[in-house]
Legacy VTK file of the C-alpha trace (Angstrom):
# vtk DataFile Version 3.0
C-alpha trace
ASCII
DATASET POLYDATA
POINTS 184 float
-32.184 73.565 81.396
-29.943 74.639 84.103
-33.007 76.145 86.418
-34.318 75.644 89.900
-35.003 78.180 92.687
-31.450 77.698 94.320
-29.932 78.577 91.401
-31.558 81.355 90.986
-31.183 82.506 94.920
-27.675 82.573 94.411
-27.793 84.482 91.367
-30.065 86.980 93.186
-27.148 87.406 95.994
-24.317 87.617 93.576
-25.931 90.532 91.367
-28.671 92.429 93.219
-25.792 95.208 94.271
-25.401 98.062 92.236
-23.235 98.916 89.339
-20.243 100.426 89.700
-20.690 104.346 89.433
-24.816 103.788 89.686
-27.532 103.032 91.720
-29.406 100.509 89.902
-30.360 97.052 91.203
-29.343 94.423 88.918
-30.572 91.004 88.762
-29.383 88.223 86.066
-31.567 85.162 86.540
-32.199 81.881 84.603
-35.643 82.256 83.053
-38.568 80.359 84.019
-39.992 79.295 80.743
-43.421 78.160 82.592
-43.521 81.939 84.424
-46.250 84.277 82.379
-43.821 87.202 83.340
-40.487 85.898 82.283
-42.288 84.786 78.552
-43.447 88.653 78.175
-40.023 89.918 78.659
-38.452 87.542 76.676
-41.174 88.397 73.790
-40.411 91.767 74.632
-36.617 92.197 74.332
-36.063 89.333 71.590
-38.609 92.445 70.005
-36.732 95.131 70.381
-33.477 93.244 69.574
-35.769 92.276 66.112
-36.298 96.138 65.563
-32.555 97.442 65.861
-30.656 98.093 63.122
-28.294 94.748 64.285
-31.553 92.615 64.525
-33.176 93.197 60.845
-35.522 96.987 61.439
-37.900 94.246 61.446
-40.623 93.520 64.328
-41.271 90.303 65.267
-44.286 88.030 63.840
-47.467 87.321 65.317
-46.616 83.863 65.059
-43.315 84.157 66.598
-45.095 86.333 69.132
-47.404 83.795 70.095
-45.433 80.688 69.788
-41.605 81.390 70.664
-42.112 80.481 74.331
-44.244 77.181 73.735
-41.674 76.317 71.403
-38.417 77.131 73.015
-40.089 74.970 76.246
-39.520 72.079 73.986
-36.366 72.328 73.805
-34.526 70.668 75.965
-30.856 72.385 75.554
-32.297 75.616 75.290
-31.223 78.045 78.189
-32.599 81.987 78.683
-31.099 84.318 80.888
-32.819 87.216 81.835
-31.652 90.654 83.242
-33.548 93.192 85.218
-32.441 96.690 86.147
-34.328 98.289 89.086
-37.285 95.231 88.180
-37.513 96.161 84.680
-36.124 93.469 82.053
-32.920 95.014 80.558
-31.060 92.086 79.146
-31.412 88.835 77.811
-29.381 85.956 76.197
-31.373 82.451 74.692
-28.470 79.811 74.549
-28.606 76.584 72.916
-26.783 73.336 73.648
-24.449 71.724 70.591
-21.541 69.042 70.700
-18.354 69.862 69.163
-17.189 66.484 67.510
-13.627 67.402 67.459
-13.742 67.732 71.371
-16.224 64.725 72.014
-17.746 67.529 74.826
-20.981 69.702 74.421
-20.904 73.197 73.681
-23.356 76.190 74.515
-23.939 78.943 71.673
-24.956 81.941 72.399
-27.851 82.602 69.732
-29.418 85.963 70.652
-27.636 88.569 73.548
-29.448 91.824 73.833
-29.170 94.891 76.240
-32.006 97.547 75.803
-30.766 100.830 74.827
-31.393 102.771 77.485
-29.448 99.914 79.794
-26.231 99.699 77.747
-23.247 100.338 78.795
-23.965 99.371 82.436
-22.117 96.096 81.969
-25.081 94.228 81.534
-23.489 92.126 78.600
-20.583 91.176 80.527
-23.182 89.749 83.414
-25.309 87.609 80.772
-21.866 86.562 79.195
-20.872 85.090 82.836
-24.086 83.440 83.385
-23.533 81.749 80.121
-20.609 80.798 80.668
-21.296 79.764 84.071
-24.089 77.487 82.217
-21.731 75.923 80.386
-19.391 75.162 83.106
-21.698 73.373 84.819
-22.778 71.353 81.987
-19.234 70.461 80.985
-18.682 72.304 77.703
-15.413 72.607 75.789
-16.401 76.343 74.525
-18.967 78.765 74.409
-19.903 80.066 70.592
-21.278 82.970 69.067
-22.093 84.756 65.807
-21.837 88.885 65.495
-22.279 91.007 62.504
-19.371 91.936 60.830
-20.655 95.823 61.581
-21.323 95.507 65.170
-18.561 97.120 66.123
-19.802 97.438 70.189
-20.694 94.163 70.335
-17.296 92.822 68.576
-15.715 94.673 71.122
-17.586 93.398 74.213
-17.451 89.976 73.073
-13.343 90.499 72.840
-13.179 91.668 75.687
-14.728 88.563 77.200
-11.957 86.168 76.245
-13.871 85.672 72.607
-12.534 85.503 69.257
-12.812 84.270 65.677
-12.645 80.637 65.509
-10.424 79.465 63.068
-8.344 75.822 62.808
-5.122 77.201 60.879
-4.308 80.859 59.984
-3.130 79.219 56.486
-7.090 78.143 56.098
-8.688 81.636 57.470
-11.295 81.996 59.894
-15.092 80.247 59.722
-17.858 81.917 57.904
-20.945 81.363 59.499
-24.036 80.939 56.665
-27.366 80.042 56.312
-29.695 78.633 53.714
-33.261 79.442 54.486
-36.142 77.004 53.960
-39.687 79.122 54.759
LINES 1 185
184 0 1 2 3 4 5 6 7 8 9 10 11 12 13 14 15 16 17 18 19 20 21 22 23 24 25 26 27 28 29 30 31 32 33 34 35 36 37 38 39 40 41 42 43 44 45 46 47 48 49 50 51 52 53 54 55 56 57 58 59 60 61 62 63 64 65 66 67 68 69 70 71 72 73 74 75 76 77 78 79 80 81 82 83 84 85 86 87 88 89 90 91 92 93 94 95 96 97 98 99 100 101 102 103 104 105 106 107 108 109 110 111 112 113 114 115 116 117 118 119 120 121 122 123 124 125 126 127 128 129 130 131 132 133 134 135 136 137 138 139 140 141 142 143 144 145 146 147 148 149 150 151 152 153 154 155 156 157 158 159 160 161 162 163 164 165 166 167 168 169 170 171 172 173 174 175 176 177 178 179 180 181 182 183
């Protein structure tokens, strides 16, 4: 996990000014997995992504209450951002390290991205998109993925107009589906 104190300094100093056309303080910071603080907000916005409409309507587990940070420490490619407005988390991203075998490089997706409601449209997506990508850099990666609902419209949006689009090999083949087969 791309973490350390330094890193995190300079983050401080690149986006504790305020937004453009606000006066909010805005902080985007690699998450300390071992920090009580930074395990409640990720609980707590991973929730609240969980209970809008493009998460499921559906709160988080107990289980997944209780156990997501433990687990998420043991994983040694996974990387949390968090962002704060005015000290208050506003933002997260969990990213997890892959390989692309056609590249022979690494690759960070970007699993879960969430801005609180009453945060959005401050840019805060665009900041945790940089930080990822930023992550990435510095571990070498050939791309950066992603997965959005087809009726996330916002999101699609955003995501576009951060250099992202549909993967696809050959237009004669169509774009990738992304699918799942679940197993509990």
């Amino acid at each position: 996990m791309v973490t350390g104190e330094k890193l995190n300094a300079e983050r401080r100093r690149q986006h504790s000014h305020g937004d453009r056309g606000n006066d909010n303080k805005t902080l985007i910071i690699n998450a300390d997995l071992s920090n009580a603080k930074h395990g409640e907000a990720i609980v707590s916005l991973l929730n609240e992504y969980a209970l809008d409409d493009m998460g499921g309507n559906c709160e988080l587990s107990n289980f997944v209450k209780q156990n997501l940070i433990a687990e998420l420490q043991k994983r040694h490619g996974a990387h949390v951002i968090l962002a704060y407005v005015d000290g208050k988390p506003a933002g997260l991203s969990i990213c997890f390290e892959g390989f692309s075998t056609f590249a022979c490089k690494p690759l960070l997706n970007i699993h879960d991205l969430i801005v609180t409601k009453k945060h959005r449209g401050q840019g805060l997506s665009k900041k945790l998109l940089a930080e990822a990508e930023a992550i990435a850099r510095k571990l070498g990666c050939c791309k950066l993925t992603l997965e959005v609902l087809e009726g996330n419209l916002v999101a699609q949006a955003a995501y576009k107009a951060n250099g992202y689009a549909n993967y696809q090999l050959d237009p004669k083949t169509g774009r990738a589906l992304f699918l799942q087969k679940k197993l509990a």
